[in-house]
TORKOL-4160 file (C-alpha; in steps of 0.2 Angstrom, whole numbers, padded with zeros to 4 digits, m for minus):
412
<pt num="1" X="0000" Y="0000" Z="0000"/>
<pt num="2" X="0007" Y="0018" Z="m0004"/>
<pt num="3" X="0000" Y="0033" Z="0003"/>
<pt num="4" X="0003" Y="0054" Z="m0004"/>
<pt num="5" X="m0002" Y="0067" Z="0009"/>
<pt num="6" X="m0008" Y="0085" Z="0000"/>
<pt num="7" X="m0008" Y="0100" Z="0011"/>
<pt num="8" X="m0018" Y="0118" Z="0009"/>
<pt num="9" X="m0015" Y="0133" Z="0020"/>
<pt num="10" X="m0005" Y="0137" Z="0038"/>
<pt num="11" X="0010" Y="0131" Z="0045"/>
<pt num="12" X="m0003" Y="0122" Z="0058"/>
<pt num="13" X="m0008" Y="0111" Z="0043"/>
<pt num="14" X="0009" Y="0108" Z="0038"/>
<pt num="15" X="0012" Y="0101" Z="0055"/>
<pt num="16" X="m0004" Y="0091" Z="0057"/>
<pt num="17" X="m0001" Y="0084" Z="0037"/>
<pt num="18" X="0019" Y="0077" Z="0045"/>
<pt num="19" X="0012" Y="0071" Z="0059"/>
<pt num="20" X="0001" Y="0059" Z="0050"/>
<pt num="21" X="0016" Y="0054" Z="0039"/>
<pt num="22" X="0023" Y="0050" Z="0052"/>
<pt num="23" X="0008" Y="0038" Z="0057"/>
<pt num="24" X="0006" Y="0031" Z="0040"/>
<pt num="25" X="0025" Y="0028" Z="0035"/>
<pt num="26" X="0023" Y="0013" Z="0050"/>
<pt num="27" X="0011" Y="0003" Z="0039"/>
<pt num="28" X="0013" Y="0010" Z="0022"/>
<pt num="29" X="0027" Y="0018" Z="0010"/>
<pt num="30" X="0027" Y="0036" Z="0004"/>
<pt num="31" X="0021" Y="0037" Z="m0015"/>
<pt num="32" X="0036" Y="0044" Z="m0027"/>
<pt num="33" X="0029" Y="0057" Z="m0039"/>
<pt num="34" X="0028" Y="0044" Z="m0052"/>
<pt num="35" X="0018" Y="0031" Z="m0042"/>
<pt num="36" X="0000" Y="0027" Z="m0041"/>
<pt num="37" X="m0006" Y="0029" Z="m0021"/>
<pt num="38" X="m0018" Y="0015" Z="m0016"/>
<pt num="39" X="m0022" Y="0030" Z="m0002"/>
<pt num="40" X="m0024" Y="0049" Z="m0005"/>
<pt num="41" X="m0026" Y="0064" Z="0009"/>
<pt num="42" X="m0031" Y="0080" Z="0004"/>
<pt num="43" X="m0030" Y="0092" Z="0020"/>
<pt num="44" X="m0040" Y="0108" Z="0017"/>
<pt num="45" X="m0038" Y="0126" Z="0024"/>
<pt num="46" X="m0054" Y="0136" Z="0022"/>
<pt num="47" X="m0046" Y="0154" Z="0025"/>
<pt num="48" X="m0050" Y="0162" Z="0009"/>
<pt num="49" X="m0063" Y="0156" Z="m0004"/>
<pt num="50" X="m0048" Y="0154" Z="m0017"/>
<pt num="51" X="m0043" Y="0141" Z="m0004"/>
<pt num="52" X="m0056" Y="0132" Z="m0005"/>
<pt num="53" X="m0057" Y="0132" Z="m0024"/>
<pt num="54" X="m0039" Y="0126" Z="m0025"/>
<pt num="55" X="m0045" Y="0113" Z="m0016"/>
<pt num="56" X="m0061" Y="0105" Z="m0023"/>
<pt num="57" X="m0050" Y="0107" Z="m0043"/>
<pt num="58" X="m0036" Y="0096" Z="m0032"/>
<pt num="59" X="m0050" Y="0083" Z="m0027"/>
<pt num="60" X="m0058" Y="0084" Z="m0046"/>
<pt num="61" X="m0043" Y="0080" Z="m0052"/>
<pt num="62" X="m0038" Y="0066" Z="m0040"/>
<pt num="63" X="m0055" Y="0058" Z="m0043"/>
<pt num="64" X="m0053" Y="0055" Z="m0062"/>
<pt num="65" X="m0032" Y="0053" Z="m0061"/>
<pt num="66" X="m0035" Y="0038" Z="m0048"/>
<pt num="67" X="m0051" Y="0031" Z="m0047"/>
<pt num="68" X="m0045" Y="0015" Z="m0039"/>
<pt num="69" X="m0038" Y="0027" Z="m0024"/>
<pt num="70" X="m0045" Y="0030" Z="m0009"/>
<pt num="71" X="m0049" Y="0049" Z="m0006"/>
<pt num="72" X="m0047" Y="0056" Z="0011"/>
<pt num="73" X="m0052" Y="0072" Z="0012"/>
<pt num="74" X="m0047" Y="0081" Z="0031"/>
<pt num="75" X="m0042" Y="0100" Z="0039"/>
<pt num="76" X="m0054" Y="0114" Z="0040"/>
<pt num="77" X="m0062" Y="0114" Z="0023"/>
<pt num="78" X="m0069" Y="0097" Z="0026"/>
<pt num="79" X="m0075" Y="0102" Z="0045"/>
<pt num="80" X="m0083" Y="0118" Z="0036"/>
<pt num="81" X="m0094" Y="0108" Z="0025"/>
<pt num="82" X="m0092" Y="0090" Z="0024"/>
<pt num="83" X="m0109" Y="0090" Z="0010"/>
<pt num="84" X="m0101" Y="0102" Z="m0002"/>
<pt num="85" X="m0086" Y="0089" Z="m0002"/>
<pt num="86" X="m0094" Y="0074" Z="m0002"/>
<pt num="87" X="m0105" Y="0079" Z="m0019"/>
<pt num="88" X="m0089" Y="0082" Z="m0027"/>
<pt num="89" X="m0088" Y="0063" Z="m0030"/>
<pt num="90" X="m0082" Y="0046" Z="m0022"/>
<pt num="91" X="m0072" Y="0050" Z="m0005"/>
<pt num="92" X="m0071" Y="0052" Z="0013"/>
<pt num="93" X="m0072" Y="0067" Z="0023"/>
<pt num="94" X="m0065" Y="0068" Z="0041"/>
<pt num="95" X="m0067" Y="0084" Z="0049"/>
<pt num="96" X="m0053" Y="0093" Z="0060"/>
<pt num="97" X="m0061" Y="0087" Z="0078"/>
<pt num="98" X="m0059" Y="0068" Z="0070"/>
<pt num="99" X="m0040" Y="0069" Z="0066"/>
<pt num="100" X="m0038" Y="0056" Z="0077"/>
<pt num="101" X="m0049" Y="0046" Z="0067"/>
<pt num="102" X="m0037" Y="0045" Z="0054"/>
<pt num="103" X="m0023" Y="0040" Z="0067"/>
<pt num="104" X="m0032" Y="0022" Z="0070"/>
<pt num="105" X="m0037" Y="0019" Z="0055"/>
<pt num="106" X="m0022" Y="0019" Z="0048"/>
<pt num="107" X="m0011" Y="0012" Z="0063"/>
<pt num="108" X="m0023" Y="0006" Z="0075"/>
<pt num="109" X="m0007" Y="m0002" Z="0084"/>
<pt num="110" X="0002" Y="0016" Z="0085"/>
<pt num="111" X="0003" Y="0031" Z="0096"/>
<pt num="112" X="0004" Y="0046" Z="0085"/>
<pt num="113" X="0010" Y="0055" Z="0104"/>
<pt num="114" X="0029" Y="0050" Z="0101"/>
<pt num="115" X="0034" Y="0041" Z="0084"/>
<pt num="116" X="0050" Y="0037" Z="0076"/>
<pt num="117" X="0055" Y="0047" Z="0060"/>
<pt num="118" X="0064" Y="0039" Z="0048"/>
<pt num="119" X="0081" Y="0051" Z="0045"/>
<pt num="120" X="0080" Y="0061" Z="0029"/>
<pt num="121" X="0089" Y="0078" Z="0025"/>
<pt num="122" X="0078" Y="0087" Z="0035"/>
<pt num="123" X="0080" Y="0107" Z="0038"/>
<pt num="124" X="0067" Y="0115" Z="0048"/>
<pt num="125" X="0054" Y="0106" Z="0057"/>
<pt num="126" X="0036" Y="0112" Z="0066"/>
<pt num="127" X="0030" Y="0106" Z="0081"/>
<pt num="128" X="0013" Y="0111" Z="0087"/>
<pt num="129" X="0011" Y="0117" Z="0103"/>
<pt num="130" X="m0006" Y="0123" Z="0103"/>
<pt num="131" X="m0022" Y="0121" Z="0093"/>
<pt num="132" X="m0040" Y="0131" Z="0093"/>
<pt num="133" X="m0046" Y="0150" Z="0093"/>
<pt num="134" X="m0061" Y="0157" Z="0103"/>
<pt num="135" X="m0054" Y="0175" Z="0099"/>
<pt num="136" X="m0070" Y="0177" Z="0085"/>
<pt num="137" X="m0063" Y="0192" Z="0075"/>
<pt num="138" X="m0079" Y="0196" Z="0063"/>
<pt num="139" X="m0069" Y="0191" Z="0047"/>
<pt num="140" X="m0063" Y="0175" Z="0053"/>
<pt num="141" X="m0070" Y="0156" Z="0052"/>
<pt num="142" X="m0054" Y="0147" Z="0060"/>
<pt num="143" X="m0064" Y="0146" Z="0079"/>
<pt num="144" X="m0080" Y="0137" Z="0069"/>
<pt num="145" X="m0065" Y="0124" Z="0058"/>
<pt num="146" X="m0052" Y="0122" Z="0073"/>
<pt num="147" X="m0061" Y="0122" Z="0088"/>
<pt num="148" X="m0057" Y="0131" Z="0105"/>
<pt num="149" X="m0042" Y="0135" Z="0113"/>
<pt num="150" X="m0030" Y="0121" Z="0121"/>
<pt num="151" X="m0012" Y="0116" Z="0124"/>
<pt num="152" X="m0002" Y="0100" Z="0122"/>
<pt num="153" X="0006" Y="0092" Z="0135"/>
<pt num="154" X="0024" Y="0099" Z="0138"/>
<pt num="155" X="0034" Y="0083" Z="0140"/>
<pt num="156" X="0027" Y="0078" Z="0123"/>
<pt num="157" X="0032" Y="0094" Z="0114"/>
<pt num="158" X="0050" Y="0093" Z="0122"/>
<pt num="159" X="0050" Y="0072" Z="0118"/>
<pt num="160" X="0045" Y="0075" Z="0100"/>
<pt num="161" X="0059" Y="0089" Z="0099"/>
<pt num="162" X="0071" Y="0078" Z="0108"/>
<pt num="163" X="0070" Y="0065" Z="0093"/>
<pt num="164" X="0070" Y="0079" Z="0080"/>
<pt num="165" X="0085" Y="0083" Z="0084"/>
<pt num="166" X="0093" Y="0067" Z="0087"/>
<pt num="167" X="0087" Y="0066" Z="0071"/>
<pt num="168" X="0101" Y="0082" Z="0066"/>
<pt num="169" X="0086" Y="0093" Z="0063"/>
<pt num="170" X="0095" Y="0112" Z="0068"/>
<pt num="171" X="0079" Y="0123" Z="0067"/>
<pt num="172" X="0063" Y="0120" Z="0075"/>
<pt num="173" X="0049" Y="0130" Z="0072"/>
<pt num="174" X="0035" Y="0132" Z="0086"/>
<pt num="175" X="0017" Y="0133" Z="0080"/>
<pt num="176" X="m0001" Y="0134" Z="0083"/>
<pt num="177" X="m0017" Y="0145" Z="0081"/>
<pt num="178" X="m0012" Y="0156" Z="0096"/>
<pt num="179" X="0005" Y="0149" Z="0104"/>
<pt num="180" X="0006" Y="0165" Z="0113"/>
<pt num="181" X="m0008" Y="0159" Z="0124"/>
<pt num="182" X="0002" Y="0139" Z="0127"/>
<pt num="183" X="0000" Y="0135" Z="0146"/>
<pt num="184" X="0000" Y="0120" Z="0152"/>
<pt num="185" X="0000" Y="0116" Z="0170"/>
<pt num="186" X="0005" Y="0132" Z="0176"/>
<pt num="187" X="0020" Y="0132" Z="0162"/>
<pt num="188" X="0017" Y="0145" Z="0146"/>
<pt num="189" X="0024" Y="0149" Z="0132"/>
<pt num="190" X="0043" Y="0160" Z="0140"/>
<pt num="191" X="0043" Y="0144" Z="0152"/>
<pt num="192" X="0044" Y="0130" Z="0137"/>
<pt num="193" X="0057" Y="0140" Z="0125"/>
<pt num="194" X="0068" Y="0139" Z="0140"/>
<pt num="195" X="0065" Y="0120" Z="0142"/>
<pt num="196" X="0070" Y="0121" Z="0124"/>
<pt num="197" X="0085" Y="0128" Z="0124"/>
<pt num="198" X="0092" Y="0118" Z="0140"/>
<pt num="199" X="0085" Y="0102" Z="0138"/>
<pt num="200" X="0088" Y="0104" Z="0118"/>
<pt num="201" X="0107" Y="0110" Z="0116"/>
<pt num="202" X="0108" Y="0103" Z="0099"/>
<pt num="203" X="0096" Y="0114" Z="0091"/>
<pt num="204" X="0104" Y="0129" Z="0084"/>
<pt num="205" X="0088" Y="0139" Z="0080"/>
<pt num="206" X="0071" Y="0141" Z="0088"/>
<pt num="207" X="0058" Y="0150" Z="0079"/>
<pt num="208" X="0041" Y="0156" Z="0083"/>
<pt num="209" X="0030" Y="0154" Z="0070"/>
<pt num="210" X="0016" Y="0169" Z="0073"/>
<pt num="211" X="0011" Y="0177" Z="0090"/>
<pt num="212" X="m0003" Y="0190" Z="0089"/>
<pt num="213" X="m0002" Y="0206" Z="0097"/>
<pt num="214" X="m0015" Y="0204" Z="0112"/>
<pt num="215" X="m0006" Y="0189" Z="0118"/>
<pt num="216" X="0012" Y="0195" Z="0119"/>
<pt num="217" X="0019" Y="0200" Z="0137"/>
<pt num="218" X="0035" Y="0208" Z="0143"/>
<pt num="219" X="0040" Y="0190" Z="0148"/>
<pt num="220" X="0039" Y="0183" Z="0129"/>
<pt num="221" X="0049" Y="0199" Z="0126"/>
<pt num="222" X="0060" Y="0197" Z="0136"/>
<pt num="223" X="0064" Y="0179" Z="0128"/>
<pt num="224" X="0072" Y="0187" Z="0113"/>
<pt num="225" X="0084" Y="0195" Z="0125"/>
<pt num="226" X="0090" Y="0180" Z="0134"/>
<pt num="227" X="0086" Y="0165" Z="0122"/>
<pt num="228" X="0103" Y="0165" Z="0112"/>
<pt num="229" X="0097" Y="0152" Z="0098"/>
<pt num="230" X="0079" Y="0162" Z="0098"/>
<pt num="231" X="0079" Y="0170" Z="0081"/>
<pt num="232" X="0076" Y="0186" Z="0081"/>
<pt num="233" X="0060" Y="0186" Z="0069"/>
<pt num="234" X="0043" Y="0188" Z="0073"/>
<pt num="235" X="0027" Y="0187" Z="0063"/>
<pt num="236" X="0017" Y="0199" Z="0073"/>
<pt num="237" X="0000" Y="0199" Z="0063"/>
<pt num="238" X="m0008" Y="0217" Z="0059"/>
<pt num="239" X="m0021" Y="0212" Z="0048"/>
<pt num="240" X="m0026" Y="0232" Z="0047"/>
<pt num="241" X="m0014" Y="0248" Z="0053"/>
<pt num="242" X="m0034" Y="0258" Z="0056"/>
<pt num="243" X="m0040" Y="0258" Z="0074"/>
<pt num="244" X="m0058" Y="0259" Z="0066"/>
<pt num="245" X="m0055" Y="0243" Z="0056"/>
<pt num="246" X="m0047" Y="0233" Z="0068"/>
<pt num="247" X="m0062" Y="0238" Z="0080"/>
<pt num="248" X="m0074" Y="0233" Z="0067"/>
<pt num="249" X="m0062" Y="0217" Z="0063"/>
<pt num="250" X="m0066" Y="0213" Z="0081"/>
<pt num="251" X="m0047" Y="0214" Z="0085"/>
<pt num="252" X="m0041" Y="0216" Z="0101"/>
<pt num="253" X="m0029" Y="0229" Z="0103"/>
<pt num="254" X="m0025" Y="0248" Z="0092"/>
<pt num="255" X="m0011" Y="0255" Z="0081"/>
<pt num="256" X="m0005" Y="0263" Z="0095"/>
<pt num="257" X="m0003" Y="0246" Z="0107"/>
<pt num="258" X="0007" Y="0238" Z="0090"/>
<pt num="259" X="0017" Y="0251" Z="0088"/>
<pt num="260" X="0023" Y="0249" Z="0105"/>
<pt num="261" X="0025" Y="0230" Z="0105"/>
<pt num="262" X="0036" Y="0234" Z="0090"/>
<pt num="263" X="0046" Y="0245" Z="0099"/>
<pt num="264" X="0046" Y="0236" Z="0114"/>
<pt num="265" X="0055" Y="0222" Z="0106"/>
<pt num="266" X="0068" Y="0229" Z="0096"/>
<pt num="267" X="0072" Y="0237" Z="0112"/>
<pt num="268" X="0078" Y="0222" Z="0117"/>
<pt num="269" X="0086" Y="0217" Z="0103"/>
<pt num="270" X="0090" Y="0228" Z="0089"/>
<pt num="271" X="0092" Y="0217" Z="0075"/>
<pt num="272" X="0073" Y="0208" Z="0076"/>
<pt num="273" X="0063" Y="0209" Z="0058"/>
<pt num="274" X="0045" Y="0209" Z="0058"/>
<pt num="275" X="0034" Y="0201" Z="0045"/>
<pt num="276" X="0014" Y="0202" Z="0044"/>
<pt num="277" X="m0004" Y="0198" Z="0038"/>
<pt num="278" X="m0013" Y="0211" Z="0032"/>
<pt num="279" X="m0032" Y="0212" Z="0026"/>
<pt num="280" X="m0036" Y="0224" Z="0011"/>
<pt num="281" X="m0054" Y="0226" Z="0006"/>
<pt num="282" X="m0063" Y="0225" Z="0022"/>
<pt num="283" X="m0081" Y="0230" Z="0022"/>
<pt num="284" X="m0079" Y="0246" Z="0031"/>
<pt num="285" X="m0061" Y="0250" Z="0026"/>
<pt num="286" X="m0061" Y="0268" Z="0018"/>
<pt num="287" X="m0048" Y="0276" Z="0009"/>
<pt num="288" X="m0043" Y="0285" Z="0023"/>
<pt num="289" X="m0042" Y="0268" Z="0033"/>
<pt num="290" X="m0032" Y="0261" Z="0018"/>
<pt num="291" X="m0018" Y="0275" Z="0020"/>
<pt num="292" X="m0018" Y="0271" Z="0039"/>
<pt num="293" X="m0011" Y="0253" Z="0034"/>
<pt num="294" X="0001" Y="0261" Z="0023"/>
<pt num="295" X="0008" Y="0271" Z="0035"/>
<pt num="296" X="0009" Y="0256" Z="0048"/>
<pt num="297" X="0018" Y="0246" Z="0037"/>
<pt num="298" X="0032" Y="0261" Z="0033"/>
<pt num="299" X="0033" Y="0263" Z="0051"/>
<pt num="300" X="0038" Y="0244" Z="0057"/>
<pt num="301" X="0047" Y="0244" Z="0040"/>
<pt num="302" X="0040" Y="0223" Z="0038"/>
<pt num="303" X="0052" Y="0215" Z="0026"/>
<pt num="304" X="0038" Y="0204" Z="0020"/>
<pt num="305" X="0020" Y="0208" Z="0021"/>
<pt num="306" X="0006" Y="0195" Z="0016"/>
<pt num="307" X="m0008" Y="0199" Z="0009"/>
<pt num="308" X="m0025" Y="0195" Z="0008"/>
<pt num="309" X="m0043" Y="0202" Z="0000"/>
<pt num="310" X="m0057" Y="0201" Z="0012"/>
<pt num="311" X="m0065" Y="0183" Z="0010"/>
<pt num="312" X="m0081" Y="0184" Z="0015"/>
<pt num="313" X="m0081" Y="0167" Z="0026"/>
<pt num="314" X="m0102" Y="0160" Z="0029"/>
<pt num="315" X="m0105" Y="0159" Z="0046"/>
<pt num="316" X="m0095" Y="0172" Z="0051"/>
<pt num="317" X="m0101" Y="0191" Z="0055"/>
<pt num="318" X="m0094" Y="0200" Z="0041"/>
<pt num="319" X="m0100" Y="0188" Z="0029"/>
<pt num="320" X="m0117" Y="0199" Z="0027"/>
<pt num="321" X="m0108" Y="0215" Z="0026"/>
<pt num="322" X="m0108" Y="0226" Z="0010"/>
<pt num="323" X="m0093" Y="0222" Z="0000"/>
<pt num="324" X="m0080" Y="0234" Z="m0008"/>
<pt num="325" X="m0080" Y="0235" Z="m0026"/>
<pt num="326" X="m0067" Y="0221" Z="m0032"/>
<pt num="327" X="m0059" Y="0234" Z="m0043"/>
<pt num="328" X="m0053" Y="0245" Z="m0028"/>
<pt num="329" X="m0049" Y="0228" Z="m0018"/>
<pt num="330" X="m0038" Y="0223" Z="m0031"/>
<pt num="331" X="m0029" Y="0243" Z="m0034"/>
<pt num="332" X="m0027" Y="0243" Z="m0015"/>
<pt num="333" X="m0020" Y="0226" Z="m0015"/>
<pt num="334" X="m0006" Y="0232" Z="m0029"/>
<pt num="335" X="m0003" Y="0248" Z="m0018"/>
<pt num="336" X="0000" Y="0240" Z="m0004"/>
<pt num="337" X="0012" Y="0225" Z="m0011"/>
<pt num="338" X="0022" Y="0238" Z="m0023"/>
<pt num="339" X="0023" Y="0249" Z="m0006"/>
<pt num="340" X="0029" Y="0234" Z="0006"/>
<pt num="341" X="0042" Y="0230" Z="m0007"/>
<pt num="342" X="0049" Y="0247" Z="m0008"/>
<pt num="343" X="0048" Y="0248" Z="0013"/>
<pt num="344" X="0057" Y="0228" Z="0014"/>
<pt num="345" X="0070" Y="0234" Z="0000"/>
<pt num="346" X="0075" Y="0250" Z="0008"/>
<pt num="347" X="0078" Y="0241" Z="0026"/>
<pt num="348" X="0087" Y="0225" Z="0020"/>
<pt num="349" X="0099" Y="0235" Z="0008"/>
<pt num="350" X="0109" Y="0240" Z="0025"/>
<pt num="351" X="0115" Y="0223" Z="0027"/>
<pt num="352" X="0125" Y="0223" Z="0012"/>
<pt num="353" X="0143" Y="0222" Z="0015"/>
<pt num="354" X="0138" Y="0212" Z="0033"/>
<pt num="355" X="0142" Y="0194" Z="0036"/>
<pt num="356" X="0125" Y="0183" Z="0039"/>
<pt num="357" X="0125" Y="0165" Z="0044"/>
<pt num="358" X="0112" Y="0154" Z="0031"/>
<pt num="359" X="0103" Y="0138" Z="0037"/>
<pt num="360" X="0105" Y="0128" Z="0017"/>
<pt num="361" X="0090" Y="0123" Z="0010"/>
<pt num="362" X="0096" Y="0119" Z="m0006"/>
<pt num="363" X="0112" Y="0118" Z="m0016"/>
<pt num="364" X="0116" Y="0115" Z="m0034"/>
<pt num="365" X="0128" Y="0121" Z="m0046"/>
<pt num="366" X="0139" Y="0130" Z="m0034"/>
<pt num="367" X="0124" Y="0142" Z="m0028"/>
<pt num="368" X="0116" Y="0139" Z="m0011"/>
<pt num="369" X="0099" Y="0144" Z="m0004"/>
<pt num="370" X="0093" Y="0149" Z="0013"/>
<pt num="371" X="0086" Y="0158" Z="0027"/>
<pt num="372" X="0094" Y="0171" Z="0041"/>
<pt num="373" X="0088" Y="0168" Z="0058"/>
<pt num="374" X="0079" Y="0185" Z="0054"/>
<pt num="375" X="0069" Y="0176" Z="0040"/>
<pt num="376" X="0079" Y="0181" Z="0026"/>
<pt num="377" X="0080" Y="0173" Z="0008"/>
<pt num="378" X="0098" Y="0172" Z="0003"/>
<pt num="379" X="0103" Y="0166" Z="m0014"/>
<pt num="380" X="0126" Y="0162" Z="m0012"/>
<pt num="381" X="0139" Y="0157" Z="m0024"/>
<pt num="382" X="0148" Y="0142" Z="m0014"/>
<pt num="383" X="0167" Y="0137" Z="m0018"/>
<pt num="384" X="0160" Y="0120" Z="m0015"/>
<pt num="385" X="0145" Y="0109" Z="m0013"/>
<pt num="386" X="0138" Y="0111" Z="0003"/>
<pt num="387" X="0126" Y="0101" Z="0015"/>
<pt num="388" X="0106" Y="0106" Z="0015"/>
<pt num="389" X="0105" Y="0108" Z="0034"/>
<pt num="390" X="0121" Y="0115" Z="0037"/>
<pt num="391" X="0125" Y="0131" Z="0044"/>
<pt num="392" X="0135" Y="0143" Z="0033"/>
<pt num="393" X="0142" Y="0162" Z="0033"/>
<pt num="394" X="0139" Y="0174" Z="0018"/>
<pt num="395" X="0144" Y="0189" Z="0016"/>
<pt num="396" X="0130" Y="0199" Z="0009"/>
<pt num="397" X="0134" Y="0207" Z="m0009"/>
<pt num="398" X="0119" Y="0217" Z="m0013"/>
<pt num="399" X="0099" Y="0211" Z="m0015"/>
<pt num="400" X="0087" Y="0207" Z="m0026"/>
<pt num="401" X="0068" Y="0215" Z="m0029"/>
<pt num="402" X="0056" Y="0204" Z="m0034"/>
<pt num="403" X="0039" Y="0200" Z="m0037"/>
<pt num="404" X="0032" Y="0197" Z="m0019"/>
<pt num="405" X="0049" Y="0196" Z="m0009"/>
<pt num="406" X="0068" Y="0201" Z="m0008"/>
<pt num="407" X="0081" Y="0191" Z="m0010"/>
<pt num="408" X="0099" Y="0195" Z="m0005"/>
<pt num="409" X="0113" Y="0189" Z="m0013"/>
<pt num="410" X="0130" Y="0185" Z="m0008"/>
<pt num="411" X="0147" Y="0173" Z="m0007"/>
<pt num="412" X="0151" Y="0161" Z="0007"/>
């Protein structure tokens, strides 16, 4: 039996789509690229509407390229409306809240809590340490697909790093829906990066995934200043820079309060880089809204902002509001991105002439590819072919605009 995993949407997904590799490789091998799988998982993200059309053309197209297969459709697309999938043909559709569903069926005999890995050339890996919402923005529908709020067990999380990095991964990446609110048995999220680093000495870098701006304390800022392997990058998510937005968003905090998180950070360390989620389009975003984001975003000086047009989820409160004209959602979308490039361009262009260390991702042809700790594409020329997964210096000889990102370039 051979099995192919397919994954939509958050790192969260990515995890939960390893995680059940990691189940399925005990009883069944991993389909190459060029193999028939007798089993196929499709697992969904229901974010955006374009999600959700990626998804149901991914599941057509299984459906008459393997008609022998068995369909599974999972993740928050599924748990959002199991009918809608189910009419698309021949499958099986197990929401998020039956995960574990999928755990038995598969390897009734295993735990899915600690499992062994077989050792690839692995780089970065996620570990979830929490799951749910109950936050309720009026925008979003991750409470209604992922559930509420709760923690894993911290001896799990440190087991399952623990192996990962017996396993020679050097980067591990902490994620969730909110990890900012972790806290289990009295230990919360500054409490487990310190495990971390002293039970984990073998893992070079630890990276949070996202926090959001309501859930950050002076204690997770002050992780940044004594965590030494901590990267120095946060995904602090905006989603608007307007204080009428963001009330109307249901968000919990103003443009004031996230200008002072950013500055309260790089007051601890100087070098951090911020990246963000931003929403264009909303309902009651006005021009003058709009140019409030702007601003925001020349202020933190983001070297990468994503974004999104307003998605009007069902189920959720703005899903009946009046919508923007698509035409201004798509100029503001332009705006924003050509703006967010010139900001991330004119910040990262200091670096030239540093020296940056890189975790390889790739090499080939004498040119290797890789991250900062800050979160930072570097393309390099190499005198000679080195590792993926290895840790390299580059000095940085100038950078690179293009179409949603910049890229810096250097020799090592």
């Amino acid at each position: 039996m051979k099995f192919r995993i397919y994954t939509f949407g958050c790192k969260t997904n990515q995890y939960d789509s390893e995680y059940l590799r990691r189940v399925l490789v005990n009883s069944m091998e991993e389909a190459s690229d060029r193999e028939a799988p007798d089993v196929i998982i499709v697992n969904t993200c229901s974010v955006t509407h374009i999600a959700e059309r990626k998804a149901r053309t991914l599941i057509r197209h299984l459906l008459r390229t393997y008609p022998k297969a068995r369909i599974i459709v999972t993740g928050c697309y599924a748990e959002r409306d199991p009918k809608g999938i189910e009419n698309l043909g021949a499958l099986t559709v197990v929401g998020n809240r039956d995960k574990e569903r999928l755990y038995k069926l598969f390897s009734p005999n295993s735990s899915p809590k600690v499992l062994p890995v077989e050792k690839e050339k692995r780089i970065r890996a996620f570990v979830k340490i929490q799951d749910g919402c109950d936050d309720f923005c009026s925008y979003c529908i991750v409470p209604y697909v992922r559930g509420p709020v709760r923690s894993r067990n911290t001896r799990e999380i440190l087991d399952e790093i623990k192996a990962l990095a017996d396993l020679g991964y050097p980067e591990i990446v902490l994620t969730g829906i909110h990890i900012g609110r972790f806290e289990d048995d009295r230990i919360r999220l500054p409490d487990l990066v310190r495990l971390i680093h002293r039970e984990t000495p073998s893992i070079k870098r630890i990276r949070l995934s996202s926090l959001e701006p309501q859930e950050v304390d002076r204690g997770i800022i002050e992780l940044f200043r004594e965590i030494p392997n901590l990267c120095p990058h946060i995904h602090l998510v905006a989603q608007s820079g307007s204080n009428k937005v963001l009330r109307d968003m249901k968000r919990r905090y103003t443009r004031e309060e996230y200008l002072s998180l950013v500055e309260e950070f790089r007051s601890v360390r100087d070098d951090i880089e911020f990246t963000t989620d931003i929403i264009v389009g909303f309902p009651s975003e006005e021009e003058r809204d709009f140019e409030d984001t702007i601003s925001l975003v020349k202020e933190v000086e983001f070297i990468k902002v994503h974004i999104f047009p307003f998605s009007p989820r069902p189920g959720t409160e703005a899903f009946n509001l009046r919508q923007i004209d698509k035409r201004i959602v798509r100029e503001r979308e332009t705006r924003l991105r050509d703006v967010s490039l010139d900001v991330a361009f004119n910040r990262l262009r200091r670096l030239v002439g540093e020296n940056l260390e890189i975790l390889v991702e790739r090499c080939s042809n004498n040119v290797a590819t890789g991250l900062t700790t800050t979160y930072i594409r570097v393309n390099c020329t190499v005198s000679c072919l080195v590792s993926v997964g290895s840790l390299i210096d580059v000095h940085i000889e100038g950078l690179e605009k293009r179409k949603d990102s910049i890229v810096l370039k250097g020799t090592s």
